[in-house]
C-alpha positions as CSV (number, residue, x, y, z in Angstrom):
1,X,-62.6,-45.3,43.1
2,X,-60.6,-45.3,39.8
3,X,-57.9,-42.8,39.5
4,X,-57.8,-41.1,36.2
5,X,-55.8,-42.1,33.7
6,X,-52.4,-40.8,33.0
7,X,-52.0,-38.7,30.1
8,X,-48.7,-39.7,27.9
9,X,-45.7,-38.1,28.7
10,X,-44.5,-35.0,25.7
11,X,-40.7,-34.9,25.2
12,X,-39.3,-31.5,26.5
13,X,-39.3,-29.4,23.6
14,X,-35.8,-29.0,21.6
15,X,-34.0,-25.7,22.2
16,X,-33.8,-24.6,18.7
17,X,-30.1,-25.5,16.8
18,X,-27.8,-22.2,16.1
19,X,-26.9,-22.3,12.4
20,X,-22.8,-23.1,12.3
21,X,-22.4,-19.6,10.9
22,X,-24.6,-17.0,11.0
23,X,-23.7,-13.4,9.4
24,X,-24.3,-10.1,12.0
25,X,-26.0,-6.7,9.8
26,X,-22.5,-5.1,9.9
27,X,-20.6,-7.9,7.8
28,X,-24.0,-8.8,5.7
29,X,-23.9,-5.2,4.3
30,X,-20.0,-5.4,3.8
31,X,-20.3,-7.9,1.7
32,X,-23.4,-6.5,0.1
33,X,-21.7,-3.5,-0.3
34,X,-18.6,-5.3,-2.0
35,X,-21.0,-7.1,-4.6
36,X,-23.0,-3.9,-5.6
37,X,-19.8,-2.1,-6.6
38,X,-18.8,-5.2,-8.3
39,X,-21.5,-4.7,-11.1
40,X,-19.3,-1.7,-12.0
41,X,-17.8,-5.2,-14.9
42,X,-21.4,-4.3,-16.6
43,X,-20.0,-0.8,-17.4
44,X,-18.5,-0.1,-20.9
45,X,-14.7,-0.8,-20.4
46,X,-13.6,2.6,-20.8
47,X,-16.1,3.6,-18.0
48,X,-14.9,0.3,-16.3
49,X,-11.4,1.4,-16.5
50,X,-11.5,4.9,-15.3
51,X,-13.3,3.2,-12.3
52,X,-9.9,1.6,-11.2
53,X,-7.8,4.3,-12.1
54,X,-9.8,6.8,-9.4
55,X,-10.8,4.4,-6.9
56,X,-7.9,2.1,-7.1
57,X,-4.4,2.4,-4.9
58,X,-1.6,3.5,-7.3
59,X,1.7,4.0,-5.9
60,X,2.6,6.3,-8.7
61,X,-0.3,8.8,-8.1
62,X,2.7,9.9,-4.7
63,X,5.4,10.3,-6.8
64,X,6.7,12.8,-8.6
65,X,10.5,12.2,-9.2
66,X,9.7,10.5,-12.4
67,X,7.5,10.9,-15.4
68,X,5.0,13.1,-14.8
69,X,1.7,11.3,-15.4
70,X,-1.5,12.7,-14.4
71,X,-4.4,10.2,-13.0
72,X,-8.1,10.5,-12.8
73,X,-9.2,11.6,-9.7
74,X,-6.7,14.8,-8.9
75,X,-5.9,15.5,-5.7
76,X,-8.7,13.9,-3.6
77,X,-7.9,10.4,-5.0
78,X,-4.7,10.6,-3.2
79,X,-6.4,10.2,-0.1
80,X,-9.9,8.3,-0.5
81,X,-8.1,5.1,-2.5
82,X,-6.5,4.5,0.6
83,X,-9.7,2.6,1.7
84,X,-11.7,2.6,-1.7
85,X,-9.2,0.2,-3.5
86,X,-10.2,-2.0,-0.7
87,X,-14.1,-2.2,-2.4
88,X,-13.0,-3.2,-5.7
89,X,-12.2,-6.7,-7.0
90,X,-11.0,-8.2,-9.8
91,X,-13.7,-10.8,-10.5
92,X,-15.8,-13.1,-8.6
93,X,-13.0,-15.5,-7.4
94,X,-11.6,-13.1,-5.9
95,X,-14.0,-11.7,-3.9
96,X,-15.3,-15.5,-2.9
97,X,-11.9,-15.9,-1.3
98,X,-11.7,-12.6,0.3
99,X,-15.4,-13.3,2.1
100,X,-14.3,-16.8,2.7
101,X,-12.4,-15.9,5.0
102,X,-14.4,-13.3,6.6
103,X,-17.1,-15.3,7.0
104,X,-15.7,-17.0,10.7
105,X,-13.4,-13.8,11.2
106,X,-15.4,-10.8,10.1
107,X,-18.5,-12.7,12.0
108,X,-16.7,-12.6,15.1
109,X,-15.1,-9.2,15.0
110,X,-18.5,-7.5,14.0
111,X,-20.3,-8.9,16.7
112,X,-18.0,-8.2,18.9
113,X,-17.1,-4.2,17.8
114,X,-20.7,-3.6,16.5
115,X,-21.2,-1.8,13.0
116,X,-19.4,1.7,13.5
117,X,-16.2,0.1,15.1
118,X,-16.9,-2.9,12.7
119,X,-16.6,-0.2,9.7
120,X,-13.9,2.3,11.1
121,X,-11.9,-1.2,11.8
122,X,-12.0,-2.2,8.1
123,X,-11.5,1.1,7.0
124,X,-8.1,1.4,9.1
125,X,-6.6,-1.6,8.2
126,X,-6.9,-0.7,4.0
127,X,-5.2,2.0,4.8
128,X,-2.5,0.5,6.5
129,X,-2.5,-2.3,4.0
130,X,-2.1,0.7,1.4
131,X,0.6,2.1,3.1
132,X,2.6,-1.2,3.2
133,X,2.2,-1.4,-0.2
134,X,3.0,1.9,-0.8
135,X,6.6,1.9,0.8
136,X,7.3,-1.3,-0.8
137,X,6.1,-0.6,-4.5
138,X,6.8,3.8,-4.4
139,X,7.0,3.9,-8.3
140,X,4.3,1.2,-9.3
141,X,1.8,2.3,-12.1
142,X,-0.5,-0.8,-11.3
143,X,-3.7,0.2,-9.7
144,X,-4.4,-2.5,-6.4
145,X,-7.7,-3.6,-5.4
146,X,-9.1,-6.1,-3.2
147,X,-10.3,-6.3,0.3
148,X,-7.6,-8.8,1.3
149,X,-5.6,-6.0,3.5
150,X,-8.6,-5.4,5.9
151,X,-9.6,-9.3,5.5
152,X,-5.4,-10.0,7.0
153,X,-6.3,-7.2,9.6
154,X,-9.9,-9.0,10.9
155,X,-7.9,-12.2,11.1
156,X,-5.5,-10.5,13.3
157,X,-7.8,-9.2,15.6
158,X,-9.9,-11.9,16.0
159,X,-6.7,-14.3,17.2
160,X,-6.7,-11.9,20.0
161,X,-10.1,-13.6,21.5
162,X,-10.5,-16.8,19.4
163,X,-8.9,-19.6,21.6
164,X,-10.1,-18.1,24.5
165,X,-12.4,-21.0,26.4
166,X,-16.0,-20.0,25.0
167,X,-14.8,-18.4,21.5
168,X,-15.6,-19.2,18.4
169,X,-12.1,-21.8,18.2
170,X,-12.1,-23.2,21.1
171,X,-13.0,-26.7,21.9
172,X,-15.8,-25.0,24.1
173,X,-17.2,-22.4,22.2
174,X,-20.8,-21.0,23.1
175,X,-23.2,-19.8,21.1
176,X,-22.4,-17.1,18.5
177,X,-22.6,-13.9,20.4
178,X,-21.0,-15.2,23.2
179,X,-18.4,-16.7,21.5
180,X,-17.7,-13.2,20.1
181,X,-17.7,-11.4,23.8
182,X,-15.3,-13.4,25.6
183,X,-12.2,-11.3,27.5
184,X,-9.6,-10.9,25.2
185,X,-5.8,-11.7,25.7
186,X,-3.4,-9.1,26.3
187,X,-1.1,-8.5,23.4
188,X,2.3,-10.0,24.9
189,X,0.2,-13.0,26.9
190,X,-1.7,-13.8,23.3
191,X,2.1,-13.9,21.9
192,X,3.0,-16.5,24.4
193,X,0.2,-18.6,24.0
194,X,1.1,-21.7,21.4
195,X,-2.3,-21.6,19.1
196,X,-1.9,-17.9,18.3
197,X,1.9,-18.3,18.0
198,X,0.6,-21.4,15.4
199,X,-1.6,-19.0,13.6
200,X,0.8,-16.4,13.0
201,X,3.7,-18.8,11.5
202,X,1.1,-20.3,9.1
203,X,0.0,-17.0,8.2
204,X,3.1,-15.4,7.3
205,X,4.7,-18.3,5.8
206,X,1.5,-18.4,3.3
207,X,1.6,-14.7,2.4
208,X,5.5,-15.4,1.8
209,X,5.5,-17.8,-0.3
210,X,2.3,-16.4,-2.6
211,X,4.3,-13.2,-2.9
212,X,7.9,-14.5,-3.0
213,X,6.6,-17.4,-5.6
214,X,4.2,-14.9,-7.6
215,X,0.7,-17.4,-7.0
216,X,-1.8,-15.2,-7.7
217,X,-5.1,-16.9,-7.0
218,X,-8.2,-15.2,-9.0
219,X,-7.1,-12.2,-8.9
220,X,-7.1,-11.5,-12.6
221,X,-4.6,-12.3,-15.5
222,X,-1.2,-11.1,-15.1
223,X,-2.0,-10.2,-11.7
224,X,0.2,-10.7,-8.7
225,X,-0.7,-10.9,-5.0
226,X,-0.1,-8.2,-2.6
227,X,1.6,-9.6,-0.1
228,X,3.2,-6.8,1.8
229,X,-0.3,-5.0,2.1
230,X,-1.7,-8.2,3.6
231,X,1.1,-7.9,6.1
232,X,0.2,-4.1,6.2
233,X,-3.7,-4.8,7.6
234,X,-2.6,-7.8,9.6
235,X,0.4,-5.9,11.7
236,X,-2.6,-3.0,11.7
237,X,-5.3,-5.9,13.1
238,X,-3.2,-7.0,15.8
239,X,-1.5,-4.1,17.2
240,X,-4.8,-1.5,16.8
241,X,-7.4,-4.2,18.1
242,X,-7.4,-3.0,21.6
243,X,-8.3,0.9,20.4
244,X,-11.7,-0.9,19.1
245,X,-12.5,-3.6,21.5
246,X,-15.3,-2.3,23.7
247,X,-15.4,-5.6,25.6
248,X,-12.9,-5.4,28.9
249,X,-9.4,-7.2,29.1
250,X,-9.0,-10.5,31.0
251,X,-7.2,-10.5,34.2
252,X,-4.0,-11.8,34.1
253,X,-5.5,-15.1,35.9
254,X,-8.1,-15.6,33.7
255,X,-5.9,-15.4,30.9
256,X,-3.4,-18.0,32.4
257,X,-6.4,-19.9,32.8
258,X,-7.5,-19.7,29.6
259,X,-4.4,-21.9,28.3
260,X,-4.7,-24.5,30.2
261,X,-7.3,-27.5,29.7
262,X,-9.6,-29.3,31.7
263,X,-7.2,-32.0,32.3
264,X,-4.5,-29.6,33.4
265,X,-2.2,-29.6,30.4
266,X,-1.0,-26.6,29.7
């Protein structure tokens, strides 16, 4: 007796690809957010104006040992522009290269922190941004914007997990939520370990030499980067990260571990 014929062998279906970068709710409506207050440039430029001068960071609104000059705003703008500045932006170069970078960093963090924490965590780090700039620039009369300060500070805090094996820079990265869950490092260990170390000199040594050599990139005419709010958010980032992170520390041997490759190198 014949046996039936086999039937053609179907390929295992593919497991579907993970876009490089996809964008979690919490850092879709940031930037939503961001654009929407943007159109504020379609406003008469009086209207426009008044818009930076009560939701924008002015050194000068604090001090009163020299001419007395009253802003928009009174005394509540004293203390929401120390995260509303952040919301405003010059134009649309300037908020490209402020969600440029968010786009790998904020991803992570947002993931990782879910939207409150995500929010509370951007909010924090403006301020601290503000106050950098603050100490450094007591009389300016220059309103700052931009969300660069809380950008600095979600760079920060993402270094803490990033090279970790299985996050989102490491040569074996999973897939996007995992990449954003893995153990962070302590603070000191992280500060030992020669990629974050790597990070930071870049970092700084960028931010120096925009603010020390005036490059202001798309931030408007005449305008100069604020360099010592950057550094503001980003000290505010990686010293404050742990007070968000809901995900538990590595161990001490995992974290030794986690420096050390598969072929032993350290």
């Amino acid at each position: 007796m014949d046996s039936p014929p086999e039937s053609p062998l179907t390929p295992p279906p593919e497991a579907p690809r993970e876009p490089i970068l996809t964008l979690p709710p919490a850092l879709t409506a940031y930037i939503v957010l961001i654009a929407v207050i943007h159109l504020r440039v379609l406003l008469p430029p009086e209207l426009e104006n008044w818009t930076i001068d009560v939701f924008g960071f002015i050194p000068k609104r604090y001090d009163s040992t020299l001419l007395d000059i009253t802003f928009p705003g009174g005394a509540g703008a004293k203390v929401w522009t120390f995260v509303t500045y952040s919301l405003l932006h010059a134009n649309l170069t300037h908020i490209g290269f402020n969600v440029l970078w968010l786009l790998p960093f904020g991803s992570a963090l947002a993931r990782r922190f879910g939207a409150i924490r995500f929010f509370v965590f951007m909010a924090v780090t403006a301020a601290a941004g503000a106050l950098a700039h603050l100490v450094t620039h007591e009389h300016a009369i220059a309103p700052m914007i931009g969300a660069s300060a809380s950008v600095s500070g979600t760079m920060a805090a993402a270094i803490r997990f990033a090279f970790v094996k299985g996050s989102f820079l490491s040569f074996s990265r999973g897939d996007a939520e995992a990449a954003a869950k893995v153990p962070a490092l302590p603070l000191l260990r992280a500060l030992r370990d020669r990629r974050v170390l790597g990070f930071l000199a870049v970092w700084f040594a960028v931010n120096i030499v925009f603010g020390v050599g005036s490059l202001a990139i798309g931030v408007g005419d005449g305008a100069s980067v604020a360099w010592q709010a950057h550094i503001g958010g980003f000290l505010a980032g990686l010293l404050l990260f742990s007070l968000f992170d809901p995900i538990p520390r590595a161990r001490d041997d995992a974290a030794d571990a986690s420096s050390v490759d598969q072929s032993g190198r350290v």
